[in-house]
C-alpha positions as CSV (number, residue, x, y, z in Angstrom):
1,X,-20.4,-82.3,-98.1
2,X,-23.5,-80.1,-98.0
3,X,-26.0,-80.3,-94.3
4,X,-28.5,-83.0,-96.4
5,X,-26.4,-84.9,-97.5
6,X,-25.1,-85.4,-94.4
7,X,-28.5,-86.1,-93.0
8,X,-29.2,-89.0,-95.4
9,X,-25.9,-90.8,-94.6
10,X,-26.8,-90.8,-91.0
11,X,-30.2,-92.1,-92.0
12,X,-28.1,-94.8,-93.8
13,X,-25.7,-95.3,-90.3
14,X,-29.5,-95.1,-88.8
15,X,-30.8,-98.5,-90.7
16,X,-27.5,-100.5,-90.3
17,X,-28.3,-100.2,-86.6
18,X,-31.1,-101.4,-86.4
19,X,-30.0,-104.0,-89.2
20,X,-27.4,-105.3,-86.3
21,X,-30.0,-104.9,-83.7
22,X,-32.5,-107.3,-85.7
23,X,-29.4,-109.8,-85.6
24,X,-28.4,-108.8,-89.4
25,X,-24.7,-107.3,-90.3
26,X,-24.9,-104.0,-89.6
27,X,-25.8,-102.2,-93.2
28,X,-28.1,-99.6,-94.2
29,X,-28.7,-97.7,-97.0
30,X,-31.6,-95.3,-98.9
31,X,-32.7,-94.0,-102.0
32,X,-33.1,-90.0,-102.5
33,X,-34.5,-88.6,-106.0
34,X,-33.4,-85.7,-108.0
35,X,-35.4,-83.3,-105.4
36,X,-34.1,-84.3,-102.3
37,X,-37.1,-86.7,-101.6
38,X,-36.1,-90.3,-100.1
39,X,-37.9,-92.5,-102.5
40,X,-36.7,-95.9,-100.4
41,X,-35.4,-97.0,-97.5
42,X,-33.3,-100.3,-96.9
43,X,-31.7,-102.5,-94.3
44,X,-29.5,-105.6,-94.3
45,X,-31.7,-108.6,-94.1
46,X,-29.6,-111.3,-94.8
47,X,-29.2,-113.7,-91.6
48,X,-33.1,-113.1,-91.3
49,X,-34.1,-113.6,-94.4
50,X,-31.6,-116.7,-95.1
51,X,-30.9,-115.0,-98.4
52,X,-27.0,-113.9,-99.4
53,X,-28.1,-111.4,-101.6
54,X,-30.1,-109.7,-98.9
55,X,-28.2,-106.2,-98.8
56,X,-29.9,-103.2,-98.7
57,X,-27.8,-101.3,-101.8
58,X,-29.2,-104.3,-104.2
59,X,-32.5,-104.1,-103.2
60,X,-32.6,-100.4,-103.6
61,X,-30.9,-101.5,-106.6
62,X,-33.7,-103.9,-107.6
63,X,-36.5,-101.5,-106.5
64,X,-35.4,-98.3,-108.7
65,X,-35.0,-100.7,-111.7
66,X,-38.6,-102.0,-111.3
67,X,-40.2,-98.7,-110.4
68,X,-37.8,-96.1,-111.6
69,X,-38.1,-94.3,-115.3
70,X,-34.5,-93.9,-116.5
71,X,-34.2,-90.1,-116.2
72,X,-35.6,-90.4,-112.4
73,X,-33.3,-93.3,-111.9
74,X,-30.2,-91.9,-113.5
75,X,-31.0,-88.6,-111.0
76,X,-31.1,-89.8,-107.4
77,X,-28.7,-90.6,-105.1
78,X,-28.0,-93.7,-102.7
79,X,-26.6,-92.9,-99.7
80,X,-25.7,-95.7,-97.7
81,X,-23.2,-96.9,-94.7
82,X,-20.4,-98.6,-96.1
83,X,-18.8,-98.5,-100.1
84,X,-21.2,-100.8,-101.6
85,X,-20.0,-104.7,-102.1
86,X,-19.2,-106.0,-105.6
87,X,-22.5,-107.4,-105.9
88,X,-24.1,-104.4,-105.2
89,X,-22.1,-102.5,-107.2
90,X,-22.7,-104.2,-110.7
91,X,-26.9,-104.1,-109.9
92,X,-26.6,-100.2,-108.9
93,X,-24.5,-99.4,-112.2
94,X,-27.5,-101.8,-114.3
95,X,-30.2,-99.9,-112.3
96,X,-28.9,-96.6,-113.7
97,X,-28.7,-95.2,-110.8
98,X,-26.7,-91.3,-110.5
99,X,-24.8,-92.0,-107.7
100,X,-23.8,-93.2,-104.5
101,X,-22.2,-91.9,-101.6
102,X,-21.3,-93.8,-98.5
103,X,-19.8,-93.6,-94.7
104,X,-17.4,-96.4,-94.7
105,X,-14.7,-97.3,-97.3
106,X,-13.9,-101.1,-97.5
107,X,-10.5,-100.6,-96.7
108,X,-12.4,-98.9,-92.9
109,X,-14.4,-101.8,-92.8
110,X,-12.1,-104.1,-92.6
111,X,-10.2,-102.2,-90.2
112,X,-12.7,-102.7,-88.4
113,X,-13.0,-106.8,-88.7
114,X,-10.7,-108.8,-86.0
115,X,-7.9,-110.5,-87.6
116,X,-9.1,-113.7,-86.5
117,X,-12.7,-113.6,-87.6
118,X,-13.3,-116.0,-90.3
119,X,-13.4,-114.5,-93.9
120,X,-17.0,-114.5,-95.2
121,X,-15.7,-113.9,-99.3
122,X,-13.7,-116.7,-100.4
123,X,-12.1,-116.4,-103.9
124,X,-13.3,-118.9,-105.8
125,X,-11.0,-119.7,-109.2
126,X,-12.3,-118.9,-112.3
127,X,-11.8,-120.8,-115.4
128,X,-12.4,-119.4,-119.5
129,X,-13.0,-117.9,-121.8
130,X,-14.3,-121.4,-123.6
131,X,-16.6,-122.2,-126.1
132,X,-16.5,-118.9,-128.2
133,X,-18.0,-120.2,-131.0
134,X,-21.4,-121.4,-129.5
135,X,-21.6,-119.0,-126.6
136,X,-21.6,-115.9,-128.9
137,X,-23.9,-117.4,-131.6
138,X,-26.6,-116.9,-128.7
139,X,-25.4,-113.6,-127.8
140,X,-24.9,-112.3,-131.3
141,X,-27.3,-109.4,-132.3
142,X,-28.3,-108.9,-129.0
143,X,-27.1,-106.0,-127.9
144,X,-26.9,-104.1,-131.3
């Protein structure tokens, strides 16, 4: 991993810092461009904010989709301090973002988790496909 890029993740361990210290799960992350600039910077929010969806790889997410051109987009880099949730990883891949690189894998953080803290992802059962017929009249011709 080149000097920079190391610099940028510990930006990213940075925010998630002072994400805990602000009473937040500890998560930061930030947005670079395709010359090394960082374009946006973002911490977990989501005890403060009351808001689930508060993390800050979807609202880098959000923000590069909103202000982002697709070749910029599809050129910068998120570097951030732990692998990126499921959430956050389907609005990233819609942003277009290039790529991300992180501190933490999952598997680390959870390592890191006591044994006896309560889970905060609970599966919850899934039921379909159903309805074929009318749900992909609306889609139909959509996407072509």
């Amino acid at each position: 991993m080149a000097h920079d890029e190391e610099q940028f993740l510990r930006r990213a361990i940075k925010l998630a810092g002072a994400a805990r210290a602000a009473g937040d799960p500890p998560f930061g992350s930030l947005l670079v461009g395709p010359n090394g600039e960082v374009l946006a910077e973002e911490q977990n929010s989501s005890l403060t904010d009351a808001d689930i969806t508060a993390h800050p790889e979807l609202k880098l997410a959000r923000w590069a989709a909103r202000e982002l051109d697709r070749e910029t987009a599809a050129g910068t880099t998120m570097y951030t301090s732990c692998q990126p949730c499921g959430m956050c990883t389907g609005a990233i891949e819609r942003s277009g973002l290039g790529r991300v690189v992180f501190a933490l894998a999952t598997e680390q953080l959870n390592g890191l988790k006591s044994p006896t803290a309560p889970s905060v992802i609970a599966t919850v059962p899934h039921e379909g496909p159903a309805l074929y017929d009318e749900a992909s009249a609306v889609v139909a011709g959509y996407y072509v």
